[in-house]
MARSETOR-896639 format. One record per residue (C-alpha): residue in three letters; z, x, y; residue number from 1. Coordinates in Angstrom, 1 decimal. Example, Ala and Ser with C-alpha at 12.3 -4.5 7.8 and 13.67 -1.06 7.14 Angstrom:
% MARSETOR-896639
NUDO   type       zz       xx       yy   seq
NUDO    Ala      7.8     12.3     -4.5     1
NUDO    Ser      7.1     13.7     -1.1     2
//
This chain:
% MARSETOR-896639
NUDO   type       zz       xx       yy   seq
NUDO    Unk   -181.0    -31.6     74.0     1
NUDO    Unk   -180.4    -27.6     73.6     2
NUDO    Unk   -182.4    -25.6     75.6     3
NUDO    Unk   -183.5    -22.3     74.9     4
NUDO    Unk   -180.7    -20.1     76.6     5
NUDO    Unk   -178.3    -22.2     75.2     6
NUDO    Unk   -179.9    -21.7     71.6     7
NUDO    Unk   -180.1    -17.8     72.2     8
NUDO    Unk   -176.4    -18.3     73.4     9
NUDO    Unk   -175.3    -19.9     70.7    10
NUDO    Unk   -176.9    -17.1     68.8    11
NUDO    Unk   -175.4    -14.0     70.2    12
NUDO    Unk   -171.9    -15.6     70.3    13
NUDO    Unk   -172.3    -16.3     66.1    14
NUDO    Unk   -173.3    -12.5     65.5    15
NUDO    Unk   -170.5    -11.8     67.3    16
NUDO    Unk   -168.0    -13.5     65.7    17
NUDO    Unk   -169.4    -12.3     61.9    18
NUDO    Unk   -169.4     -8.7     63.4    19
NUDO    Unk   -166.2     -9.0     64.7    20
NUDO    Unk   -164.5    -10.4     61.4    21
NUDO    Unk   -166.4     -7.9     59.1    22
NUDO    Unk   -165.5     -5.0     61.2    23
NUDO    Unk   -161.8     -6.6     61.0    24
NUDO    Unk   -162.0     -7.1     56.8    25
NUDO    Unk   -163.2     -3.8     56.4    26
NUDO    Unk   -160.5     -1.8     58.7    27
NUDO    Unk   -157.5     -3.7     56.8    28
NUDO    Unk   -157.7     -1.9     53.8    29
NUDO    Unk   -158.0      1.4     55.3    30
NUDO    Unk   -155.4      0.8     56.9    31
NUDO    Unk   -153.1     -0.5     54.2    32
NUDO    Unk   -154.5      2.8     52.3    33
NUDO    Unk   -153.6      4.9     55.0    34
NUDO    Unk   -149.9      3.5     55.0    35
NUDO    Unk   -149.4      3.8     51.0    36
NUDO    Unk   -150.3      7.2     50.1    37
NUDO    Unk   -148.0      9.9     51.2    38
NUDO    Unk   -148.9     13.0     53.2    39
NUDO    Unk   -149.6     16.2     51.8    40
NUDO    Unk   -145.8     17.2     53.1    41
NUDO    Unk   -144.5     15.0     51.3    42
NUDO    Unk   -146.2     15.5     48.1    43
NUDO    Unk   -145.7     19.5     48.2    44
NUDO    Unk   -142.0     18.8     48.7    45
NUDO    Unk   -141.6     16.3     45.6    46
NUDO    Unk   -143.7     18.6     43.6    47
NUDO    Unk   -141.1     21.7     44.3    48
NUDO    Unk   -138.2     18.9     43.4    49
NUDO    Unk   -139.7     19.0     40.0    50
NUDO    Unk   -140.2     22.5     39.3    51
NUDO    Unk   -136.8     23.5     40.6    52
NUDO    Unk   -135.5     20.8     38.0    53
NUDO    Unk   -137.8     21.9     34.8    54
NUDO    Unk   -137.4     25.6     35.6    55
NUDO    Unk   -133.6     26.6     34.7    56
NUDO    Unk   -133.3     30.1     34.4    57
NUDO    Unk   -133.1     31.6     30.9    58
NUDO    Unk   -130.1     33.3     29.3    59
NUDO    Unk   -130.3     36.5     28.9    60
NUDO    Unk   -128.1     38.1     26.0    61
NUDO    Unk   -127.0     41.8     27.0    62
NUDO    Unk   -124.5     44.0     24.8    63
NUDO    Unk   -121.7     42.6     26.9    64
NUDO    Unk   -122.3     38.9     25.9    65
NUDO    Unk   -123.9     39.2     23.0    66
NUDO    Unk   -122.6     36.6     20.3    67
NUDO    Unk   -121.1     38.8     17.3    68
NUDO    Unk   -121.2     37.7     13.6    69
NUDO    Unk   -124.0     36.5     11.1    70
NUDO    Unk   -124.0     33.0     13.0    71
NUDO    Unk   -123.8     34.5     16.5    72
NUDO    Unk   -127.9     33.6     17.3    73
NUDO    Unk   -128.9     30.6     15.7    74
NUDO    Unk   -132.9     30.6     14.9    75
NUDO    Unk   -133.0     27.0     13.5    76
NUDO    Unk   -133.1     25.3     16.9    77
NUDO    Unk   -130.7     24.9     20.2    78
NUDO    Unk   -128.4     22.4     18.1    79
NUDO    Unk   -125.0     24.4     17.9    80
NUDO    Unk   -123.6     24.2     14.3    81
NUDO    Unk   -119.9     23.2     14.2    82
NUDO    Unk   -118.5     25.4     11.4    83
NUDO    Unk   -117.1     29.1     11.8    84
NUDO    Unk   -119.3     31.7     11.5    85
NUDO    Unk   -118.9     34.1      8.4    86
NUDO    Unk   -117.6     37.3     10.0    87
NUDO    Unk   -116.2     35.7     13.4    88
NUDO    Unk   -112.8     37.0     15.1    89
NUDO    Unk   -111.2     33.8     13.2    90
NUDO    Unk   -111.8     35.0     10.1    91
NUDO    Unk   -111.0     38.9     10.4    92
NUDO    Unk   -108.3     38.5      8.0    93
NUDO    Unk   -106.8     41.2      5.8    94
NUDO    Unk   -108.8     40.2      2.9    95
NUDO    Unk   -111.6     41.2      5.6    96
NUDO    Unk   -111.0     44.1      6.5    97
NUDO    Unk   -110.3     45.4      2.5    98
NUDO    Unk   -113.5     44.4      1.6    99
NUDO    Unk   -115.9     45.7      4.3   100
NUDO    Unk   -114.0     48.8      4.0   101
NUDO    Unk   -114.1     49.3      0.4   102
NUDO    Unk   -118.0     48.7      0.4   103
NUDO    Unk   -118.4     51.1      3.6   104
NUDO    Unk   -116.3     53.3      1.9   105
NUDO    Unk   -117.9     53.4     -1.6   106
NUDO    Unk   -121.8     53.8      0.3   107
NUDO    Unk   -120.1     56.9      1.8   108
NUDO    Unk   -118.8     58.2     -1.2   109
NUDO    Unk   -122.0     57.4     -3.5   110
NUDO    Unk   -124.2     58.7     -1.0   111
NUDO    Unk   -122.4     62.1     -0.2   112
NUDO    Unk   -122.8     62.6     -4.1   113
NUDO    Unk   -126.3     61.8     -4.2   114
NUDO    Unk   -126.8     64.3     -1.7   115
NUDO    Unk   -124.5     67.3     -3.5   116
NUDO    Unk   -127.0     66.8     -6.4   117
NUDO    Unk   -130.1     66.8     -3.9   118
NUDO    Unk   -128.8     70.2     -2.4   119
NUDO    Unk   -128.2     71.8     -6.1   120
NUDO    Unk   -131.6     70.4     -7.3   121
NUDO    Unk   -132.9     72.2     -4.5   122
NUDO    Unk   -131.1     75.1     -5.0   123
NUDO    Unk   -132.3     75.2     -8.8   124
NUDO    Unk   -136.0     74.5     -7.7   125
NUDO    Unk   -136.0     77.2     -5.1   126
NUDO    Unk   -134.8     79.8     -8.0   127
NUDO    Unk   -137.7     79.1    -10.2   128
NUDO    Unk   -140.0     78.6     -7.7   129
NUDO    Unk   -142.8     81.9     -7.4   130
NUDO    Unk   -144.7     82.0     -4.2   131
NUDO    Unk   -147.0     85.1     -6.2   132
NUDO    Unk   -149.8     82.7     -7.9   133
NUDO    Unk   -150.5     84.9    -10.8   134
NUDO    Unk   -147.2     83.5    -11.9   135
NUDO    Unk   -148.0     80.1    -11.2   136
NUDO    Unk   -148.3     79.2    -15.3   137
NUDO    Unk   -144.5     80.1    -15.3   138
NUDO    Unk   -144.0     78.0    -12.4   139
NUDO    Unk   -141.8     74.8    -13.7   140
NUDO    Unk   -141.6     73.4    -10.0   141
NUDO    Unk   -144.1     73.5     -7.3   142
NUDO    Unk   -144.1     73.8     -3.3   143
NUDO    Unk   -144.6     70.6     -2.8   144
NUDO    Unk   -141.1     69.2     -5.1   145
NUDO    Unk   -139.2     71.9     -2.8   146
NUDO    Unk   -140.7     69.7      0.0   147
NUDO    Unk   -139.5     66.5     -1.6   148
NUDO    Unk   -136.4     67.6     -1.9   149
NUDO    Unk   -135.7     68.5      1.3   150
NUDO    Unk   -137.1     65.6      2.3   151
NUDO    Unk   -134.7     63.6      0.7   152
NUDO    Unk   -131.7     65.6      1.6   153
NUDO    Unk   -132.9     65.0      5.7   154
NUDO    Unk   -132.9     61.3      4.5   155
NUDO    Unk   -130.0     61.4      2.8   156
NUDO    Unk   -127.7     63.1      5.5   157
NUDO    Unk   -129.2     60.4      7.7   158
NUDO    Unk   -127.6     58.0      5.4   159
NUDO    Unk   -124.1     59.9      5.4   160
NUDO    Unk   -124.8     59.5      9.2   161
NUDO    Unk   -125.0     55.8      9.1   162
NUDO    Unk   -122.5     55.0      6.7   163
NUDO    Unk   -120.0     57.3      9.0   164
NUDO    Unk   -120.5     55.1     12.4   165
NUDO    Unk   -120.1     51.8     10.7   166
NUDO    Unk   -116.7     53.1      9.4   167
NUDO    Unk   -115.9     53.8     12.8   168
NUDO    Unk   -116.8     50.9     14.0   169
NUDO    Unk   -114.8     48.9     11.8   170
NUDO    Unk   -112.0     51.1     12.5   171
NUDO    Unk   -112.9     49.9     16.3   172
NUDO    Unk   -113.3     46.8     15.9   173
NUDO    Unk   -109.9     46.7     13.6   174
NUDO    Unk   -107.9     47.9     16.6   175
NUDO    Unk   -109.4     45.6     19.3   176
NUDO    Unk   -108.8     42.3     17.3   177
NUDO    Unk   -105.2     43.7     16.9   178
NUDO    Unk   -105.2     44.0     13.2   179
NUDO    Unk   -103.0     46.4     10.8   180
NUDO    Unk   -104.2     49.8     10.1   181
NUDO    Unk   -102.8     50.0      6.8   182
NUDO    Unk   -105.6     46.9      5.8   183
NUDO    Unk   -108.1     50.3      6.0   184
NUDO    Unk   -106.3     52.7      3.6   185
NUDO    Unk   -106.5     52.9      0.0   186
NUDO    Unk   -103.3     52.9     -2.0   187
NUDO    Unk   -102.0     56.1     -2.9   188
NUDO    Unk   -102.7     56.8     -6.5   189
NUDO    Unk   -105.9     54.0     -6.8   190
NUDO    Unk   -108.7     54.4     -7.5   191
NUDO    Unk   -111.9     55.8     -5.9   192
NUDO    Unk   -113.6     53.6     -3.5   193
NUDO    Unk   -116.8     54.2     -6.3   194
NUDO    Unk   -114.7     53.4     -9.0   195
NUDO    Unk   -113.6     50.0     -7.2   196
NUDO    Unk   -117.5     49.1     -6.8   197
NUDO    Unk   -118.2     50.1    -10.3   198
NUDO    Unk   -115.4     47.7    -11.4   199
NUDO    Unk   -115.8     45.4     -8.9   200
NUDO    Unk   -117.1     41.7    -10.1   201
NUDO    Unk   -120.0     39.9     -8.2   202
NUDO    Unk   -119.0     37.5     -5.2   203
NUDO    Unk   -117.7     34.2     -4.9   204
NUDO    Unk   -121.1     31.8     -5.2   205
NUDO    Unk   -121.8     29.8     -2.0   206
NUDO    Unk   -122.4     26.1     -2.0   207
NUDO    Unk   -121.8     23.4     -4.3   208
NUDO    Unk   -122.7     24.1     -8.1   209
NUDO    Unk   -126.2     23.1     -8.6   210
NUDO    Unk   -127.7     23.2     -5.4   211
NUDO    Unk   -130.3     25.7     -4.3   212
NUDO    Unk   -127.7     27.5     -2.2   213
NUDO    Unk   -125.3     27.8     -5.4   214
NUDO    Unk   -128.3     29.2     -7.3   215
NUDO    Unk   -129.4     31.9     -4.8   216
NUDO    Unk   -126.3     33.2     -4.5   217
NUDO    Unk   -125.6     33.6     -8.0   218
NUDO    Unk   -129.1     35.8     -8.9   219
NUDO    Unk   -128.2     37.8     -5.7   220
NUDO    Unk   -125.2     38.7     -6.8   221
NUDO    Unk   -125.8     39.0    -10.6   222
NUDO    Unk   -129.0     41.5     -9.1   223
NUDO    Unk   -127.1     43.4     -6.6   224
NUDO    Unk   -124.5     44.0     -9.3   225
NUDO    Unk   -127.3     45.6    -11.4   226
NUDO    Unk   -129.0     47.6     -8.9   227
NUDO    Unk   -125.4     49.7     -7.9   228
NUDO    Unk   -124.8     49.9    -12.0   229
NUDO    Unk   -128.3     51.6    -12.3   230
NUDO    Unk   -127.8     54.1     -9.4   231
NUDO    Unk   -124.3     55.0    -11.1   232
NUDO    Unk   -126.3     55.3    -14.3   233
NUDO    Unk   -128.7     57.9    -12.6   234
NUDO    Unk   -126.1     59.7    -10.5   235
NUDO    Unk   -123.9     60.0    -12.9   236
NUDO    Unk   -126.5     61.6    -15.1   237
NUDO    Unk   -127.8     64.3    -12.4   238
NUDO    Unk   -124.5     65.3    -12.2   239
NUDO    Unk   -124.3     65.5    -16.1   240
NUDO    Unk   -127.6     67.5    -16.4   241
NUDO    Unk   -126.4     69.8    -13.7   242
NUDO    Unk   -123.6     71.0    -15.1   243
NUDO    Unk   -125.7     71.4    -18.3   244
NUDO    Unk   -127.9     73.6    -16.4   245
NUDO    Unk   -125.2     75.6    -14.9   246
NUDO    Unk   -123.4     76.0    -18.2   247
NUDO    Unk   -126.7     77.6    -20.0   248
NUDO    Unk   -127.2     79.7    -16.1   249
NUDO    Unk   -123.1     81.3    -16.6   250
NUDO    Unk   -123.3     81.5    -20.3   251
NUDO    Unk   -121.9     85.2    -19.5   252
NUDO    Unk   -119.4     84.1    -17.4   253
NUDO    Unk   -116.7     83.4    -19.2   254
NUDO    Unk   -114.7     81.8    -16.6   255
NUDO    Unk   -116.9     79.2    -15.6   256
NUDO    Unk   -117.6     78.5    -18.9   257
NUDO    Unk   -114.4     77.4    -19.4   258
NUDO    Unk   -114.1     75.4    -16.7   259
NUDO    Unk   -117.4     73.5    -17.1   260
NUDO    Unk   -116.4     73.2    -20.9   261
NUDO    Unk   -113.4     70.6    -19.1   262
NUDO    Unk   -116.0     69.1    -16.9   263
NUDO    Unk   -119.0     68.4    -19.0   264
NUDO    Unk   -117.2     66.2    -21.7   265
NUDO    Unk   -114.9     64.2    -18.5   266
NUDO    Unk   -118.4     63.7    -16.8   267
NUDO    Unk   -120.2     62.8    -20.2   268
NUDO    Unk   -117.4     60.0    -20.7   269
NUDO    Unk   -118.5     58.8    -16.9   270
NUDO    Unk   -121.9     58.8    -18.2   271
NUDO    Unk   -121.0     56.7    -20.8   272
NUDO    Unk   -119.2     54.1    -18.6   273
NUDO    Unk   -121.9     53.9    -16.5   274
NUDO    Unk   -124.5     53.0    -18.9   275
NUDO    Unk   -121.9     50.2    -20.6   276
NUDO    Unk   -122.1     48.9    -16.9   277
NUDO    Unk   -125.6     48.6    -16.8   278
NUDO    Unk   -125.6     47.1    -19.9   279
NUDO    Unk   -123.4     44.7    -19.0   280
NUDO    Unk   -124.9     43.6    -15.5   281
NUDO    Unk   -128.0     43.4    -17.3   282
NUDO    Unk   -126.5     41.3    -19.7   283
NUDO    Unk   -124.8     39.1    -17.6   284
NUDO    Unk   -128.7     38.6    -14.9   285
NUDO    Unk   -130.3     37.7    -18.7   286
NUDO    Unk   -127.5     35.1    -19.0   287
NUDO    Unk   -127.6     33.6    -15.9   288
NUDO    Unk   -131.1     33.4    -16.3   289
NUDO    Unk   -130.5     31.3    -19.4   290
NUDO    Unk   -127.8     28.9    -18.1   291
NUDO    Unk   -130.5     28.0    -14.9   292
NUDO    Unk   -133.3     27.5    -17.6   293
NUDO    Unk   -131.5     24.9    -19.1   294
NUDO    Unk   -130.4     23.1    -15.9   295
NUDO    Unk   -133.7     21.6    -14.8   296
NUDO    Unk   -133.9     23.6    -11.5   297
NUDO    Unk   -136.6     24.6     -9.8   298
NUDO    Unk   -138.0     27.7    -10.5   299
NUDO    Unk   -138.4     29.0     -7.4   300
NUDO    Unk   -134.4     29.1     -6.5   301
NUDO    Unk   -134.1     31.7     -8.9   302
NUDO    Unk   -136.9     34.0     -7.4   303
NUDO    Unk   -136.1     37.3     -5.8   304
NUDO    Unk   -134.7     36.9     -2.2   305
//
């Protein structure tokens, strides 16, 4: 028989025991939490592992480093492309060297022309040009053409500036790769750098025949070809109509008469060659347009680059 203090024993002891074992339950995964994450230390120091391994410092291209040639910088993507650039040391040949010279050498030439007629255009303006407005019904040019003009000569001597350096630089770059001077100089008795463009054929097409590479490179040459015919045409035509204007300006002069009357036919016949030239180039662009009609190409690979 179980008396009371032995029930109320009983009792106490039972509350104990449940106490005891959920206290117990609840602590163990605390604890196993506590022993599974890591401390703030530790997480600080893996998070500086990973930044210091993402994080590589960028390269930096300077003058002194810079890759040199038309495939130095790739834009594409980081993928390295494994053939020789066009215009690397490997291929600074002879051939090279002729060819960048003779079309830095025929810019020169065509542009310190361009600017001769500039400065006698000028000259001509500036004679027939009245400040006095009661005479400006007589006026044939304006202010604001002598303006122009000068403009253009500034512009123009800029140009003569430019085309100046990048001979020297080739010149430069000719004597640090070791190459032969004599691959810069034009044979004695040949002709003109500006008669070598005018003559001068279109460039070797690029990629294989019927591609879109193949096609491009054909309407930019076959253009480019066209475009330095027409600005022979003109030039050569300025220089024509000045010497016109001079002749009809010295008709008293009986010297310079006779030597323009030896000019003005020589530069009429240059005239004439010029124009044959653009006839021809523009010619050859309509055939070319032709031939890619009728192979089935997209239109789009002959547009204007």
């Amino acid at each position: 028989m179980i008396t009371h203090f032995s029930f109320v024993r009983c009792v106490r002891i039972a509350v104990l025991l449940i106490l005891t074992g959920g206290f117990a339950g609840a602590s163990e995964p605390s604890q196993q939490s506590s022993t599974q994450e890591p401390s703030l230390g530790e997480k600080a120091r893996e998070l500086k592992a990973q930044q210091a391994q993402q994080s590589k410092p960028a390269k930096v291209f300077t003058n002194d480093n810079i890759p040199t040639g038309s495939g130095g910088i790739s834009v594409i993507g980081p993928e390295a492309s494994t053939a020789t650039p066009e215009g690397t040391p490997a291929e600074h040949n002879e051939h090279y060297y002729r060819k960048t010279m003779s079309s830095l050498q025929a810019k020169l030439e065509l542009d310190q022309r361009q600017l001769a007629v500039l400065q006698q255009q000028l000259s001509i303006n500036q004679l027939q040009y009245y400040p006095d407005p009661l005479k400006t019904l007589h006026q044939e040019y304006s202010r604001s053409d002598i303006n122009k003009l000068q403009a253009e000569i500034e512009a123009k001597k800029q140009d003569i500036k430019s085309d100046e350096d990048a001979i020297s630089d080739l010149r430069a770059q000719l004597q640090r790769e070791g190459g032969d001077p004599g691959w810069l100089r034009v044979e004695p008795g040949g002709k003109s750098w500006l008669e070598k463009l005018e003559s001068g054929g279109g460039d070797h097409p690029k990629g294989t025949p019927g591609t879109k590479e193949y096609w491009e490179s054909r309407f930019k040459s076959a253009r480019a070809k066209l475009a330095r015919a027409r600005e022979i045409q003109e030039l050569t035509e300025n220089e024509l109509n000045l010497l016109q204007i001079q002749q009809a300006r010295e008709a008293l002069n009986s010297d310079v008469v006779a030597e323009l009357a030896q000019k003005i036919p020589a530069k009429q016949a240059e005239v004439d060659a010029a124009r044959a030239a653009t006839e021809k180039a523009t010619h050859e662009l309509e055939e070319l347009q032709q031939e890619f009609a009728a192979s089935g190409a997209p239109e789009e690979w002959s547009a204007e680059q």
